[in-house]
C-alpha positions as YAML, in Angstrom:
chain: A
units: angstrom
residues:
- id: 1
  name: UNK
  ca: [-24.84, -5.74, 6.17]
- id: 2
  name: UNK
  ca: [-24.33, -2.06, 7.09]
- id: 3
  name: UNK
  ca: [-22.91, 0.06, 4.95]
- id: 4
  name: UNK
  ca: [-20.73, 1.40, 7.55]
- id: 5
  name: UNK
  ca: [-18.55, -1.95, 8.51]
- id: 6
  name: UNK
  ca: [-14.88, -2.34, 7.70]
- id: 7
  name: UNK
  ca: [-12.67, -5.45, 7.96]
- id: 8
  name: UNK
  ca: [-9.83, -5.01, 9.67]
- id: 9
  name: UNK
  ca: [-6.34, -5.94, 7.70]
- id: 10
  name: UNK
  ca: [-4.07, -5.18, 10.03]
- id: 11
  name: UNK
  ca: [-2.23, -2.59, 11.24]
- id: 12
  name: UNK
  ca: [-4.55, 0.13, 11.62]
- id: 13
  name: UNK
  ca: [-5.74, -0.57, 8.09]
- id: 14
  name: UNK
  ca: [-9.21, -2.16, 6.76]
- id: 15
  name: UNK
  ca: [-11.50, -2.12, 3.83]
- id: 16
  name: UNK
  ca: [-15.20, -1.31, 3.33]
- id: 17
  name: UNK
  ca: [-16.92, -5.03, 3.59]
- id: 18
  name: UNK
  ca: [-19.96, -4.04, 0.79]
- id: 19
  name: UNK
  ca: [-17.09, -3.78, -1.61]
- id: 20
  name: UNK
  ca: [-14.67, -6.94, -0.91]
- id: 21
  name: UNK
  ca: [-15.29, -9.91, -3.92]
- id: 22
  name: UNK
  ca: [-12.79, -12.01, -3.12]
- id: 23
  name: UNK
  ca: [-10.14, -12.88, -0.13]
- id: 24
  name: UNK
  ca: [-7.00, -14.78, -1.74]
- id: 25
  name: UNK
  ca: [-3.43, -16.49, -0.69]
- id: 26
  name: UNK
  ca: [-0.95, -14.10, -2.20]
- id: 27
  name: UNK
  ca: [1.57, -17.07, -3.55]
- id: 28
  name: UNK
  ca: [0.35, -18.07, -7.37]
- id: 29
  name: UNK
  ca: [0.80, -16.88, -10.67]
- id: 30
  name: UNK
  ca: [-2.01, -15.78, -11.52]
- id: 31
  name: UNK
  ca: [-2.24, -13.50, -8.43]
- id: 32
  name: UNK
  ca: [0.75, -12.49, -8.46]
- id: 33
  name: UNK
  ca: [0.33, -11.10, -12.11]
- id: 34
  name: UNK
  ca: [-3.01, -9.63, -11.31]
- id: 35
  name: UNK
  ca: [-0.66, -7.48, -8.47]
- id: 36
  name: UNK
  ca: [1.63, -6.37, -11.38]
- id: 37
  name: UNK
  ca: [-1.54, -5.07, -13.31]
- id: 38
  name: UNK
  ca: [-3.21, -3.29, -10.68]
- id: 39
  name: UNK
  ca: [0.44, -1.70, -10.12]
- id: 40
  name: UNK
  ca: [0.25, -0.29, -13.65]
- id: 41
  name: UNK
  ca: [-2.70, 0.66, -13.51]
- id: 42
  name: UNK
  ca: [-2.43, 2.38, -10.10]
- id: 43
  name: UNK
  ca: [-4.72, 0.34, -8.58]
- id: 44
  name: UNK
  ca: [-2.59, -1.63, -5.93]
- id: 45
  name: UNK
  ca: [-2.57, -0.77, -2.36]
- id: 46
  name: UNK
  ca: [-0.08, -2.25, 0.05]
- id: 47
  name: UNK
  ca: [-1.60, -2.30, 3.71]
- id: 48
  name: UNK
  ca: [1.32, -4.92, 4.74]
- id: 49
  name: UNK
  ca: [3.80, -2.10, 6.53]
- id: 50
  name: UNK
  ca: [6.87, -3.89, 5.03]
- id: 51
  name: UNK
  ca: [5.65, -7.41, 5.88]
- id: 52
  name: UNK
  ca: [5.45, -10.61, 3.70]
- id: 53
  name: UNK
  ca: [2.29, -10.15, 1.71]
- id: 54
  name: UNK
  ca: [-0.29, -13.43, 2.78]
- id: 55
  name: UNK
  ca: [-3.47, -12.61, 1.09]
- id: 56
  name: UNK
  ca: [-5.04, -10.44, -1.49]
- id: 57
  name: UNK
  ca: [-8.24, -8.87, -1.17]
- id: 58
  name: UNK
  ca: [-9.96, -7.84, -4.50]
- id: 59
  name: UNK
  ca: [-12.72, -5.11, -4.38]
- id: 60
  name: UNK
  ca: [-15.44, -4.30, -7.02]
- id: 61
  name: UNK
  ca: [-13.65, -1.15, -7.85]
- id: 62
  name: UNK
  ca: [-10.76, -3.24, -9.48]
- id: 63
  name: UNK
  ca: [-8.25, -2.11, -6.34]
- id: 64
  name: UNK
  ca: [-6.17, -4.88, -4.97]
- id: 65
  name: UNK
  ca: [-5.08, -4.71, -1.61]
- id: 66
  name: UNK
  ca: [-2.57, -6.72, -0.26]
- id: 67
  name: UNK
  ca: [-2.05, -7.58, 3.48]
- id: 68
  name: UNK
  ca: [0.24, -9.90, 5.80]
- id: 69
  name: UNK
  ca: [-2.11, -11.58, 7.45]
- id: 70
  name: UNK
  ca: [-3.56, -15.14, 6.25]
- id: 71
  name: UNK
  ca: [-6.58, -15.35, 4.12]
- id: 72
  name: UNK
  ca: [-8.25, -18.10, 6.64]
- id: 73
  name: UNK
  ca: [-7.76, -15.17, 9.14]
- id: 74
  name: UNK
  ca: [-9.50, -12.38, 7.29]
- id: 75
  name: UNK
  ca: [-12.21, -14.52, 6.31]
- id: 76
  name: UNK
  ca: [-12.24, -15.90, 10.16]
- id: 77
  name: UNK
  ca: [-13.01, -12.21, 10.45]
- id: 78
  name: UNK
  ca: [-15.02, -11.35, 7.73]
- id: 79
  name: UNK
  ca: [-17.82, -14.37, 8.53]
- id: 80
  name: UNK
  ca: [-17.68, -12.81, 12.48]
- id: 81
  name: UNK
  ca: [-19.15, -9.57, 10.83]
- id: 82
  name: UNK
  ca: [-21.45, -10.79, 8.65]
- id: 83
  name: UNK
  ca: [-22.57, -12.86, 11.84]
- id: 84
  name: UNK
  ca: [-22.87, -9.99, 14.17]
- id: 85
  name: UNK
  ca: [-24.89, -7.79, 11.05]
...
C-alpha cells in the first residue's frame, strides 16, 4: 500500500488507509460509548454532513470517525484499493 491513498467517506471527506484498524456499524453499545469517549477526549470527527451516522472507522491514532455510509460499502471500497495497490 502507498502511503499516499485515502478512502473515500463521503462527501468530499476520506481518511489515510495506512492508519484505518477497524470499519464498524455505528448501532451498538459498545460503539456507541466508544463515540462518547472519543468526544471527551476530542478525538471524534463527524464526516456525516448532518446525516444518520452508518459506520465508524477507528484509526491507530485513537480518532473515531464517523460517516453515513454503510460499513459493507467502505470496506467494498477499501478491498478495491488494496486491490489496485
Amino acid at each position: 500500500m502507498s502511503s499516499g491513498t485515502f478512502l473515500n467517506i463521503g462527501f468530499d471527506n476520506a481518511v489515510a488507509i495506512d492508519h484505518v484498524v477497524a470499519i464498524v456499524a455505528a448501532d451498538s453499545a459498545p460503539i456507541k460509548r466508544l463515540r462518547e469517549v472519543a468526544s471527551r477526549q476530542h478525538k471524534l470527527i463527524d464526516a456525516t454532513n448532518g446525516r444518520k451516522t452508518r459506520s465508524v472507522i477507528m484509526t491507530q491514532s485513537d480518532h473515531v470517525v464517523l460517516s453515513s455510509l454503510q460499513p459493507e460499502t467502505l470496506g467494498q471500497r477499501l478491498q478495491e484499493l488494496k486491490k489496485s495497490d
